[in-house]
C-alpha positions in Angstrom: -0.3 7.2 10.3 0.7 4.4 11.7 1.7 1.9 8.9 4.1 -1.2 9.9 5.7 -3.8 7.1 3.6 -6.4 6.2 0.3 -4.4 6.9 -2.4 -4.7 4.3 -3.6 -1.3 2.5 -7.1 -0.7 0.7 -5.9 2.7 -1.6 -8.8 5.3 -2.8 -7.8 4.1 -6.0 -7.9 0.8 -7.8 -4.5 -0.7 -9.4 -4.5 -0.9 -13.3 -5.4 -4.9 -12.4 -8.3 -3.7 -10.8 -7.6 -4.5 -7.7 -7.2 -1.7 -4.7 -5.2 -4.0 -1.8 -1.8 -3.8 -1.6 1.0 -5.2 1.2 3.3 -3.0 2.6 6.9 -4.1 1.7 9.0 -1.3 3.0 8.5 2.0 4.6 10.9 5.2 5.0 10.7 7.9 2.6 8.9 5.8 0.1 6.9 3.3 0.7 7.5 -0.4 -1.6 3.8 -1.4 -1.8 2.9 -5.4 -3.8 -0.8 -5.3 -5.4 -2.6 -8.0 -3.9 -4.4 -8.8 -7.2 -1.6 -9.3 -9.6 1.6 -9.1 -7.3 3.2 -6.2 -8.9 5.5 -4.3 -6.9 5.6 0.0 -6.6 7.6 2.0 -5.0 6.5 5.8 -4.4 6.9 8.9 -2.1 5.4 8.3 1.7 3.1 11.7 1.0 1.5 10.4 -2.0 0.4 6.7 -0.4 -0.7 8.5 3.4 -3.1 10.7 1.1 -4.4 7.8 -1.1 -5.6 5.3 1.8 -9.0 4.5 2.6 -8.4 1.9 5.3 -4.9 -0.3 7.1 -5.6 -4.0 7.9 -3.2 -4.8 10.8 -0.9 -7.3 10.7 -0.5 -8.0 14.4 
C-alpha cells in the first residue's frame, strides 16, 4: 500500500467516537493515525491498519 503522511484513511471499522476517518501522522513500523471525529491520536502495528482500510484519500 501506498500510504504517505498527511493522507486521509476511511478504516473497516468505526472509532469508539463513531467516526471511521483518520489522518495519517507517521508511518514506519507503526503507523500514528488522529481520528478525524474527535482528534484522538493511535499508534499501532503497520499490519494491523494495511488490513483494516477500506479506502486512502490522497493528499497530493
Amino acid at each position: 500500500m501506498d500510504i504517505k503522511v498527511g493522507d486521509k484513511i476511511i478504516m473497516k471499522k468505526p472509532h469508539p467516537c463513531g467516526d471511521n476517518r483518520f489522518t495519517v501522522l507517521r508511518i514506519g513500523m507503526d503507523f500514528k493515525l488522529r481520528c478525524m471525529g474527535c482528534s484522538h491520536e493511535i499508534m499501532a502495528p503497520r499490519s494491523k491498519i494495511e488490513k483494516r482500510i477500506k479506502s486512502i484519500i490522497s493528499e497530493e
